[in-house]
C-alpha positions in Angstrom: 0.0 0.0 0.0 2.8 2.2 1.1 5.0 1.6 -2.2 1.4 2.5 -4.4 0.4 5.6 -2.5 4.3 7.1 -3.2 4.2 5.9 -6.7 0.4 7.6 -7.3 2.2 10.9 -5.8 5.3 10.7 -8.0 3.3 10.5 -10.9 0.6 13.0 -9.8 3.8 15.5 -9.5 5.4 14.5 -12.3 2.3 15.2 -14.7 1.8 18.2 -12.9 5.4 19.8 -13.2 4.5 18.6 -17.1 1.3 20.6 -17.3 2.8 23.9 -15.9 6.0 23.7 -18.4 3.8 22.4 -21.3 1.9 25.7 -21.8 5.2 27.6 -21.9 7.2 25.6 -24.1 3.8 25.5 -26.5 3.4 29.1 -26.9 6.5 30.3 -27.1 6.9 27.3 -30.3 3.8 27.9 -31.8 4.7 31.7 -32.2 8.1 31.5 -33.8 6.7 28.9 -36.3 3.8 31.1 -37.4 5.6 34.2 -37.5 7.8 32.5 -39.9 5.5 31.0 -41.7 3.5 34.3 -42.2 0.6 32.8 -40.4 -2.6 35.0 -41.1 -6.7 34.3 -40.4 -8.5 36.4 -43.3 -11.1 37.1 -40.1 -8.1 39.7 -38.7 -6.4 40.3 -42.0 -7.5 44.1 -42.3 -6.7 44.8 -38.6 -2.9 43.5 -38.7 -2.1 44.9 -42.0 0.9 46.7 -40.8 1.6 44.5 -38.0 2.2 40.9 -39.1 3.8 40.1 -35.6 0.8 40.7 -34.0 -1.1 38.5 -36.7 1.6 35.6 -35.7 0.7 36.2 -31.9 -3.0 36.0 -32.3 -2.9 33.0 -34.7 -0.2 31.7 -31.9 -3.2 32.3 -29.1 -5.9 30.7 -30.9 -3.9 27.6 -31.7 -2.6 26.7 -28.6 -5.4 28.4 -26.3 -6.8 24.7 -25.9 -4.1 23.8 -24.8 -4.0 26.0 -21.8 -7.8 25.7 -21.2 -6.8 21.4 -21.1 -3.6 22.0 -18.5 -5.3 24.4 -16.7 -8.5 22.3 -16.1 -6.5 19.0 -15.5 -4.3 21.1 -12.8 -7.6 21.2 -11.0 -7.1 17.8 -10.5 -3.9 17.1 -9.9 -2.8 19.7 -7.3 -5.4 18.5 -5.1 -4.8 15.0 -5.5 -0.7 15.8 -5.0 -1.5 17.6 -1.4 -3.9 14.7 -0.3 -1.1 11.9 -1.2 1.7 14.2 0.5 -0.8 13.9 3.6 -1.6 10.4 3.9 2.5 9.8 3.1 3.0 12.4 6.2 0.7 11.1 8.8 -0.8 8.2 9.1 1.8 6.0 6.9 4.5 7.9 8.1 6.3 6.6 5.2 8.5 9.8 5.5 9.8 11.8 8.2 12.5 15.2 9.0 12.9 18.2 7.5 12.4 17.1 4.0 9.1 16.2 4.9 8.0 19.2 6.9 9.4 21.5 3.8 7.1 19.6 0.8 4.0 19.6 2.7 4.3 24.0 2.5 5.3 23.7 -1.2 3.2 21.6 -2.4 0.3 23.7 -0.5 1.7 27.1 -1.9 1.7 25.2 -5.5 -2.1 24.4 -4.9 -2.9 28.2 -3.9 -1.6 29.3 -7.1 -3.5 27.2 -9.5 -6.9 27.8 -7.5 -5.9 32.1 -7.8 -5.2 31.7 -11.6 -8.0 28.8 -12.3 -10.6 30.8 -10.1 -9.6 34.6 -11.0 -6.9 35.4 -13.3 -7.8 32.6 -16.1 -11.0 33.9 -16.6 -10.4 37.3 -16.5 -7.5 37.2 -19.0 -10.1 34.5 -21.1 -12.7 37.7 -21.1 -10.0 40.2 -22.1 -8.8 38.0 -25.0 -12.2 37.4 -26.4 -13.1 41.1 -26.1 -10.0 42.1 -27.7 -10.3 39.2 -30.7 -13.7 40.4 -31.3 -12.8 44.0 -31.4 -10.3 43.5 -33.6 -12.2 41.3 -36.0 -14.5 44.5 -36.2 -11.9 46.5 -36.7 -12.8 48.5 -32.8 -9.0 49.7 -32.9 -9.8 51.4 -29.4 -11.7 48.2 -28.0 -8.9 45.9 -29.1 -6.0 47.8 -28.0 -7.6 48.6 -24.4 -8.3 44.9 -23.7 -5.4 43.6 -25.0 -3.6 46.0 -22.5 -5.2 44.7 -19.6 -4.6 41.1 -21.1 -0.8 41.5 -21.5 0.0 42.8 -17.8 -3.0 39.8 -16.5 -0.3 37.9 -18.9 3.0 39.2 -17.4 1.8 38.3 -14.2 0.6 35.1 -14.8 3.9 34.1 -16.2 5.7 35.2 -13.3 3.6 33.2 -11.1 3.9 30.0 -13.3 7.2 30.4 -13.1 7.2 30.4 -9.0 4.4 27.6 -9.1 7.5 25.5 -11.2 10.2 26.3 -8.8 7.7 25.5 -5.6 7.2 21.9 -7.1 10.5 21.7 -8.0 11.7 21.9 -4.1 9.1 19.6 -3.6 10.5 17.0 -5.9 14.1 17.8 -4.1 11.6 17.7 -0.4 10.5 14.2 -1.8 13.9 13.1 -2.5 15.3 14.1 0.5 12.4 12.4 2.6 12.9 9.2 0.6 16.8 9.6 1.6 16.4 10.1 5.4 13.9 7.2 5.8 16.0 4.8 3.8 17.8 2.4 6.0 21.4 2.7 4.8 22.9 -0.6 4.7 25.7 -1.8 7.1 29.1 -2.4 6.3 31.0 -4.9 8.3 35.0 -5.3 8.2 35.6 -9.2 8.1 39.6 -10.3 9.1 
């Protein structure tokens, strides 16, 4: 039972970790490839005339916006799941003990906090600033577009930085983990024979 619940919490991490890089590494592909390409979407063609960076960016957004809708939903799941393993692991198995222990538990928690802020507040927010400014610009409201995509991009700044902390929280938790794992191992005896 023991083995199973630390394996289930491994893997919930590990997918986890996964799901916070994933967006990250998606976007910032999925832009460089369409800007070369010369991506457009006739919808926005007149409204990006002069800009064809911002054409890439939006084409960039709509492609992988899935994508972050997916992580962010299934991060729902596992950051939950990933603080109820760490504390069945820290009390009643006590499969794990020390400092390493009493660190994760904190991360792990901190983790959780941000996805429930940006799940709960800032996703839909920046979700209603990007649909206001796509549909403003697809009617060519220069003044509605560029105001909501003003309050999208510093919603956006922010969010990165605080996907960026929500990676180096779990990240201390994987070293936490490790570290638990280490103290509670028996380390093996070694006898001199004459």
């Amino acid at each position: 039972m023991r083995v199973i619940i630390h394996a289930l919490f491994w893997l919930t991490l590990t997918c986890w970790i996964a799901l916070v890089v994933a967006p990250g590494l998606t976007g910032m592909t999925a832009f460089k490839v369409l800007e070369q390409e010369g991506a457009t979407i006739p919808k926005y063609q007149a409204y990006f005339a002069d800009d064809p960076t911002g054409m890439s960016r939006l084409a960039a957004g709509l492609v992988t916006d899935p994508l972050f809708r997916l992580t962010s939903l299934a991060q729902w799941i596992l950051a939950p799941l990933a603080v109820v393993l760490c504390l069945i692991e820290f009390r009643p198995l006590r499969m794990s003990s020390g400092w390493a222990q009493a660190f994760r538990l904190p991360l792990l928690v901190a983790a959780l906090g941000l996805v429930i802020y940006h799940n709960a507040v800032m996703g839909p927010r920046m979700a209603h600033e990007l649909e206001t400014y796509r549909s403003a610009a697809a009617s060519m409201d220069r003044p509605a577009s560029e105001a909501a995509r003003a309050r999208f991009d510093e919603d956006h700044t922010l969010a990165e930085s605080l996907y960026s902390i929500r990676l180096l929280l779990l990240l201390g938790a994987v070293v936490a983990t490790a570290g638990a794992n280490a103290v509670a191992s028996p380390r093996p005896r070694s006898g001199r024979s004459s």
